[in-house]
Structure formats: structure tokens, C-alpha cells
C-alpha positions in Angstrom: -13.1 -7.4 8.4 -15.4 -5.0 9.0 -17.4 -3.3 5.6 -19.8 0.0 5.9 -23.1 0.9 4.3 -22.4 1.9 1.1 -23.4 6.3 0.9 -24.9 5.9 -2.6 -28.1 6.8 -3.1 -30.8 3.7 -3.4 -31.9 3.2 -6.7 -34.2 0.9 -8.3 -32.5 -2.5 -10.2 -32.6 -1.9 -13.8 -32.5 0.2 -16.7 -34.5 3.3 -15.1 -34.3 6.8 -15.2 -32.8 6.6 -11.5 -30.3 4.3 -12.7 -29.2 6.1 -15.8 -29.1 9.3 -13.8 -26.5 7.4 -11.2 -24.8 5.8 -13.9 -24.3 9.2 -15.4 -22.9 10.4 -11.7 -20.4 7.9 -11.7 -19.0 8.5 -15.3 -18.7 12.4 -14.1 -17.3 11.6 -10.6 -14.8 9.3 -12.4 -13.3 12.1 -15.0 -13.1 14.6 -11.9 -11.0 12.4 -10.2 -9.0 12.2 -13.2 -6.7 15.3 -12.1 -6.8 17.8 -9.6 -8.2 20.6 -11.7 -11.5 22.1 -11.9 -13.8 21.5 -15.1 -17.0 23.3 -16.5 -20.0 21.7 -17.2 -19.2 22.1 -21.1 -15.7 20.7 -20.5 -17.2 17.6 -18.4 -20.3 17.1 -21.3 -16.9 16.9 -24.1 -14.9 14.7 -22.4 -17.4 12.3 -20.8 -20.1 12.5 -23.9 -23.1 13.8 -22.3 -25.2 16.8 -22.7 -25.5 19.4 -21.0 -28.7 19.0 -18.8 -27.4 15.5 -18.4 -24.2 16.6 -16.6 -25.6 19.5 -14.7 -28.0 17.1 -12.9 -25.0 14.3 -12.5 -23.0 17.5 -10.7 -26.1 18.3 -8.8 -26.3 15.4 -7.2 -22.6 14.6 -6.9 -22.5 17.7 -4.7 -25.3 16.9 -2.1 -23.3 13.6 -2.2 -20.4 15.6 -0.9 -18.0 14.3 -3.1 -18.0 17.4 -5.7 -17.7 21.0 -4.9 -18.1 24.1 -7.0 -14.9 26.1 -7.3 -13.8 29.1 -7.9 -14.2 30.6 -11.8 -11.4 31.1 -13.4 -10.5 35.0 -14.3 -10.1 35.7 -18.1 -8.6 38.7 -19.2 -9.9 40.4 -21.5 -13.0 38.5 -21.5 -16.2 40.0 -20.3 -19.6 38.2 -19.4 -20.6 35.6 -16.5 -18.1 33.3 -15.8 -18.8 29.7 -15.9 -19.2 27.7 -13.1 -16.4 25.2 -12.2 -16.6 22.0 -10.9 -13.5 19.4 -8.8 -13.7 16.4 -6.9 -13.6 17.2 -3.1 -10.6 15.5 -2.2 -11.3 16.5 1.7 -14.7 14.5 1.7 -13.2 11.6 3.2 -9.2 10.5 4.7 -8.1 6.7 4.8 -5.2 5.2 6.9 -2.5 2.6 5.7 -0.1 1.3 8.0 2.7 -1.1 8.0 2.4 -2.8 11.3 5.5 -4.7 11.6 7.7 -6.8 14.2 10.3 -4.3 14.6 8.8 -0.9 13.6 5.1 1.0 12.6 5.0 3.3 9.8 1.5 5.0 8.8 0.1 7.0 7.2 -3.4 8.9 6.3 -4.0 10.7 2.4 -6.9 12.3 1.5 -9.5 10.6 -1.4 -6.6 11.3 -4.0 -4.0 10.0 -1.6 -2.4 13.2 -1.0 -0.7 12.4 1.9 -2.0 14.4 5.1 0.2 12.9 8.0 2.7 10.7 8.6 4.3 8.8 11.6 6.9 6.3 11.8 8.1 4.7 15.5 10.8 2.0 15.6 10.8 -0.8 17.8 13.4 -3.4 19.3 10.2 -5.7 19.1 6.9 -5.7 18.8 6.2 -9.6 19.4 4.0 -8.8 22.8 1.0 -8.4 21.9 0.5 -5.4 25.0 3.3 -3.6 23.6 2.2 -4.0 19.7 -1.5 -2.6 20.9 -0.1 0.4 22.8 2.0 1.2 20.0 -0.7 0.9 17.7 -3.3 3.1 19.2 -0.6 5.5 20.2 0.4 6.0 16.3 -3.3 6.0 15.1 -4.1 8.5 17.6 -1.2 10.9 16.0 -2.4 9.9 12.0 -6.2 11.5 13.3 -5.1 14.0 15.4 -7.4 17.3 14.2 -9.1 15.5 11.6 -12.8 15.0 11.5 -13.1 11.1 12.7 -16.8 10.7 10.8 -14.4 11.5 7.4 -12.4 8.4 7.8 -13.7 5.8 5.6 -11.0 3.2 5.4 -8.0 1.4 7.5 -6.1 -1.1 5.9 -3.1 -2.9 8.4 0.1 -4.5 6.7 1.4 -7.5 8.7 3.5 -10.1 9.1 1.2 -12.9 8.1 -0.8 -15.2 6.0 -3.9 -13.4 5.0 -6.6 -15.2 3.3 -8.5 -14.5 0.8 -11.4 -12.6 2.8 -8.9 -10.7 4.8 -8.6 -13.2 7.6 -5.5 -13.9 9.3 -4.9 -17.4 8.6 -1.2 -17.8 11.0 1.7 -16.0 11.4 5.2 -17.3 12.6 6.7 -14.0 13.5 4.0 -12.8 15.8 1.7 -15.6 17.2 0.9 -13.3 20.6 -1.3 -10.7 18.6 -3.5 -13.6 17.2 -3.8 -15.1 19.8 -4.2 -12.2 22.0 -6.8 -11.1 19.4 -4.7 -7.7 18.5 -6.5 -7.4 15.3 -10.5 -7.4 16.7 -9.1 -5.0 18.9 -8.0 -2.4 16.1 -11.2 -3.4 14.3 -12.9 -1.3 17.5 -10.6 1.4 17.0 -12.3 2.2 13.7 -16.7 1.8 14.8 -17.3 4.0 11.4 -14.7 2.9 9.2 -13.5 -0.5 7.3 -11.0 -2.0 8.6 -8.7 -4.5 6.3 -5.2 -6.5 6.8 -3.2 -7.9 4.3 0.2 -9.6 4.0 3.4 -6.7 3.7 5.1 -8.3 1.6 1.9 -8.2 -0.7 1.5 -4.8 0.1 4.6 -3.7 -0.7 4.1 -5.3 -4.1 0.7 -3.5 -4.6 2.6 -0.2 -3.7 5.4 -1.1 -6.2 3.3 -1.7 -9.1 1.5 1.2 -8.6 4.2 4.1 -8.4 7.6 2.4 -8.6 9.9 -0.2 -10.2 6.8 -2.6 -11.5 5.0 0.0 -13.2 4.9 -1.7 -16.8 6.3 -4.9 -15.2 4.4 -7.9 -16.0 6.1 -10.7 -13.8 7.8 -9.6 -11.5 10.1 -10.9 -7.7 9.9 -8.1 -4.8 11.3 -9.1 -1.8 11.4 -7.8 1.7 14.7 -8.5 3.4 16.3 -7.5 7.0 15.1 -9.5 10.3 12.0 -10.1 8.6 12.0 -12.1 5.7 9.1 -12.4 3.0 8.5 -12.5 -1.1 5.6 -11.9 -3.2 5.1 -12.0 -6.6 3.7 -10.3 -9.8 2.5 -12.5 -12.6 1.0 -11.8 -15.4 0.6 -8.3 -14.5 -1.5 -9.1 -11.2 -0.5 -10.1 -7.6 -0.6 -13.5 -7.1 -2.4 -14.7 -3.4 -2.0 -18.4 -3.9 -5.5 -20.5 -3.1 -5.3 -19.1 0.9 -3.2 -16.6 0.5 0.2 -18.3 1.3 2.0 -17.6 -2.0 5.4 -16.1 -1.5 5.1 -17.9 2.1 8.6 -19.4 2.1 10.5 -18.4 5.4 9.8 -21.1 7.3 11.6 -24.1 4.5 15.2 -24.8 5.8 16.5 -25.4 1.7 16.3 -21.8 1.4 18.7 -20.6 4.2 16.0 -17.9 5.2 15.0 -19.0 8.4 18.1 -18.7 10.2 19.9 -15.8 8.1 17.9 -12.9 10.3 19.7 -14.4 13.5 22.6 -14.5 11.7 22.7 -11.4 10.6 22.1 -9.8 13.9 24.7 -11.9 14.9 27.0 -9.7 12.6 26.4 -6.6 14.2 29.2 -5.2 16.0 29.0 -4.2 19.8 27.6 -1.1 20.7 25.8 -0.9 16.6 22.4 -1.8 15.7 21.4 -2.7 12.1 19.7 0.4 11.2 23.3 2.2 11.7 24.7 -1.1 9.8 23.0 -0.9 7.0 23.3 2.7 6.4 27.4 2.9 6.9 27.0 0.2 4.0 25.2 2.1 1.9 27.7 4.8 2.6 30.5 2.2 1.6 32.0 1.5 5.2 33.8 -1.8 4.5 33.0 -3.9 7.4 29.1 -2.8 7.8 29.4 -3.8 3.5 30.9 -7.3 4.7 27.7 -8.0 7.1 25.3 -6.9 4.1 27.1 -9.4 1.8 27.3 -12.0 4.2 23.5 -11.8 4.3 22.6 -12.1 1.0 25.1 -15.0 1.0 22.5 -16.5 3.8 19.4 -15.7 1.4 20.5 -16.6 -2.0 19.0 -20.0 -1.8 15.9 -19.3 -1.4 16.0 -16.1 -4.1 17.6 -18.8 -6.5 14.4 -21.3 -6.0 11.7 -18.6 -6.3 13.8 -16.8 -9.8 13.9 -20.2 -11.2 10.3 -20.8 -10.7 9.0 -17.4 -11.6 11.2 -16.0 -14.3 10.7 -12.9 -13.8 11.5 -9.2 -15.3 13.0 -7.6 -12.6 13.7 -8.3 -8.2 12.7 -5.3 -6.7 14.7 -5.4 -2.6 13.0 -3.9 0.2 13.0 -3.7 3.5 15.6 -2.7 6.7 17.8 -3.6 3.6 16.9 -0.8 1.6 19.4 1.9 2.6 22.1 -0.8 1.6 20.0 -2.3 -1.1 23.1 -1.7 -3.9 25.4 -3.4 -2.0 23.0 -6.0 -0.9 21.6 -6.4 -4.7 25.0 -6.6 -6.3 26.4 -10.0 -3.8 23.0 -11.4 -4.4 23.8 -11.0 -8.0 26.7 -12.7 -8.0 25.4 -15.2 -6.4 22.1 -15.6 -7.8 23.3 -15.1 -11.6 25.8 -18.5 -12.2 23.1 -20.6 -11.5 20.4 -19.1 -14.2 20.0 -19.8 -17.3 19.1 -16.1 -18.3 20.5 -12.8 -16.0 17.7 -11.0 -14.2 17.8 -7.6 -12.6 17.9 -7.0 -9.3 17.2 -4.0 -8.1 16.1 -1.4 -5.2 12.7 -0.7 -4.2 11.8 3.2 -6.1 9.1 3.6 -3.2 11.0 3.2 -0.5 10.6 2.9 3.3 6.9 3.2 2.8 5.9 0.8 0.6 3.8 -1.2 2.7 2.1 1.5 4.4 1.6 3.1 0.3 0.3 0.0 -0.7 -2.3 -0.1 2.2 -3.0 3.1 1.4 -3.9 1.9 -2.1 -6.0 -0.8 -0.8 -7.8 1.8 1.4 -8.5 4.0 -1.3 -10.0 0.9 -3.6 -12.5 0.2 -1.1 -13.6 3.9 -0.8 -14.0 4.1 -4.6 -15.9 1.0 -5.0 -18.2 0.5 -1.6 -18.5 4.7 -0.9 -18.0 6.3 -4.8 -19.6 3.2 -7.0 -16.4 3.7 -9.1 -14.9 0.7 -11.2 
């Protein structure tokens, strides 16, 4: 995992007039982030508690920074005099990639510093498991995320895959794709980014992060999500964090025969009819097409094993279903209900993913943005 030179300014340790003055900068670059409007200096000094001079200087060196701009003054009819001079956060002084760099499909993404998304490009695989094929594929997609951008402005990479992921960002193993380990796939999109950080983490976690962020575990404080198709994973929300486990293996349960997971995605495929593939499948379920709904049921018959372990050890709010599920997630959620529910004490919710076929590229997003705020912005 690669980390860059932080671009704050070098102060002195300690309670100096340097330091105060950054501190200052920070509190001001915080509250402009805030929204997407612009501010005035008397506006910024109310809401943040500084005077006047005190925020003028903050802005002043917030913009040779780069990551303030002055914008346009808002016209006031009626009102005559100088117009003040307004301030925003330059969204444009930096871009940051997430993608979801999975066995059977890539989906990325790049945002701008408020994670405005700026481009997006999705390319679906019958496998990814050769490590050749997985590199191509990867600098073929990154090439499209930069394409016209200003490579110097991209701070931040972060790479969702299927694996353990340690607690420094290593890649401890991985079952469903050994060859890119040991064909050392990951240094090699390390190189792709010279000026940037570069981070993996686990999807499933991911996925989670993106979930509690802007969908169904908003609020949630314990929480189930789990990512279901031909690649199977969990990972959980307790106590109103994600849980890692000591080296990053929590959720790590596809490979334990008791819970019927690691021979349901062979099964399932084995349900596809001739001449179909399961992305067709599992939309003509969601569509309510009866057989493509009896291969979706039969799957979460195959699953409901393991779900049953992990609910009974978790108790949580709410499952949150996604992945190549998702388009069939209501049919899917309702036979793993009727499954799942008999053998609990107390019902639980099961439920579809609200962020959708992103959600592990979003959540890398998120964790792409979290670094630029902390090692490039000094925010909290």
C-alpha cells in the first residue's frame, strides 16, 4: 500500500501561531465542504466562531493550497454597494478512483473531492481468475475512468476484492483468485498509480462501508449484509462500526462445508437453463418468470445455513442482499425468509441492497475520499 507526502504546509509542533493559523484552515476547509454552496467571510466567521481577520487569512491560505476558490458574488437586487466576496471548496482540486475488481465483472468508478461522480465503467466477465486476463482488464477500465482528466489530480485508488485483507491493507489469501497473488496483480496496479495511494480492501467490506454510508444501514447499528451470486461473502456491522476481525477474516465463511456455501455457486450455475446465463436468470426472476424464480429459491435453499449461523450469532437489525442477486433480491430475500425465520428466536428483516450494483465500487470510493481528507486536507 502505497501512502503520498501529505500537501499541508509544515508547521512547527505545538501551540504556535503557525499552528493555530492551520488549525483555523482546517476548521474553515471543514464547514466549506459542508455543502456545495459558496459562503462569505462573515457567513464562515458565524458559523465556524472566528473573526474576521482570522478567517480571511485561513481562506487565504486555503486558496494557494488549491483547495478553496473564490466564486462568483451573488447579485442582489435592489441592493447597491460592493459585493462581498464568496468563498467554496474546489471540488475539481483532486479525483479519486474506487473500483470493484471482482471474479466475474469490474465496475469503477472516479468522483471528484465531494464524490460527485465524474465517470463510470462497468465490463462483465465470464472470469477473471487468470491473472493476464484480470491485468488487461484492469488497466483497460482505468485507462477509460482517467481518460481527459489531469493524472497529477488523482490522489487516491482504492481496489475491492475478493479476499482477506489485513489490517494494513495487505492481502492476506484469497480462495477465489489465487493466480493474481501469486502472479503479483496487485504491485502491478500499485505502478499504475506512481502519484497516487493505492489501497485494497475485502468487497464484501466495502459494500458494507458503502451501505452504511448512503443506504439501508444508515441509522443501523448491527447489522448482516451479504453478497450472494457465484461469489459468496458476509460482513458485518456491530455496534455501529465494521467489524475486521484480528486479520481481517471476519465475515470469512465460504470456505466451512456446515454452511452449504461452498458448493451452492456451482449449484446454482448448474440451474441455468441452456442457451441462459445468470445475469438473464436473475432478472426474468425479478420480473416474476416462474422457472428463473425456482433457480433463485433453490439458491437461497443452498445458503440458508450458513445466513442461519451468522443471524444467530450476530442478532442483527436488518440483512441487507447484494450482489449478481440483486436484480432478484425480493424473490431471493423472501425464500431465505422462510427459511431463515423458523429457526430464530426473534424475525429479522431481510432485505435488498438501496445502493445497488455499485456498492463496492461506492464504498471504495468512500475509502478513497477518507484518505484524501485526512493525509491531503488534515480533516478529522
Amino acid at each position: 500500500m502505497d501512502e503520498t507526502v501529505s500537501t499541508l504546509p509544515s508547521t512547527t509542533v505545538g501551540n504556535t501561531p503557525g499552528m493555530l493559523r492551520l488549525i483555523n484552515s482546517r476548521a474553515i476547509l471543514d464547514e466549506l465542504f459542508r455543502d456545495d454552496g459558496s459562503h462569505t467571510v462573515t457567513e464562515l466567521s458565524n458559523r465556524v466562531g472566528l473573526s474576521r481577520p482570522t478567517v480571511e487569512a485561513a481562506l487565504a491560505d486555503l486558496v494557494d493550497e488549491g483547495w478553496v476558490t473564490e466564486a462568483e458574488a451573488l447579485v442582489t437586487p435592489n441592493k447597491a454597494g460592493r459585493r462581498a466576496k464568496r468563498f467554496r471548496a474546489d471540488a475539481t482540486a483532486g479525483s479519486v478512483l474506487g473500483v470493484d475488481l471482482g471474479l466475474h465483472g469490474i465496475v469503477g468508478l472516479r468522483s471528484d473531492l465531494r464524490g460527485h461522480q465524474l465517470a463510470r465503467v462497468e465490463e462483465v466477465y465470464t472470469d477473471l481468475a487468470s491473472a493476464d486476463q484480470a491485468w488487461a482488464s484492469v488497466q483497460d477500465v482505468v485507462r477509460r475512468l482517467v481518460e481527459g482528466s489531469d493524472p497529477s489530480r488523482l490522489l487516491a485508488a482504492t481496489f475491492g476484492v475478493p479476499a482477506v485483507v489485513d489490517r494494513s491493507g495487505a492481502i492476506d489469501y484469497t480462495v477465489a483468485v489465487p493466480q493474481w497473488v501469486e502472479r503479483r496483480v496487485p504491485g502491478r496496479i500499485e505502478d499504475l498509480f506512481p502519484g497516487a495511494a493505492t489501497f485494497f480492501d475485502n468487497d464484501a467490506k466495502l459494500a458494507l462501508t458503502a451501505e452504511a454510508q448512503w443506504g439501508r444501514f444508515r441509522g443501523v447499528r448491527d447489522g448482516l449484509y451479504l453478497v450472494m451470486g457465484r461469489q459468496i461473502g458476509a460482513a458485518y456491522l456491530v455496534d455501529g462500526a465494521l467489524a475486521r476481525g484480528a486479520r481481517g477474516a471476519a465475515g470469512e465463511m465460504g470456505g466451512l462445508a456446515s454452511t452449504g456455501w461452498p458448493s451452492a455457486p456451482a449449484r446454482l450455475e448448474a440451474r441455468i437453463p441452456s442457451g441462459a446465463d445468470l445475469e438473464s436468470v436473475m432478472a426474468a426472476a425479478g420480473e416474476g418468470d416462474a422457472e428463473a424464480s425456482a433457480v433463485v429459491r433453490a439458491f437461497a435453499d443452498d445458503v440458508a445455513p450458513g445466513v442461519v449461523q451468522l443471524v444467530t450469532t450476530l442478532d442483527p437489525e436488518v440483512v441487507v442482499v447484494g450482489g449478481e442477486v440483486l436484480p432478484a433480491a425480493g424473490v431471493f430475500a423472501e425464500a431465505l425468509a422462510a427459511v431463515v425465520a423458523p429457526q430464530l428466536r426473534h424475525p429479522v428483516e431481510i432485505v435488498a441492497s438501496t445502493v445497488g450494483r455499485d456498492a463496492v465500487a461506492r464504498g471504495a470510493l468512500a475509502r478513497s475520499l477518507a484518505h484524501v481528507r485526512t493525509s491531503h486536507m488534515g480533516l478529522g
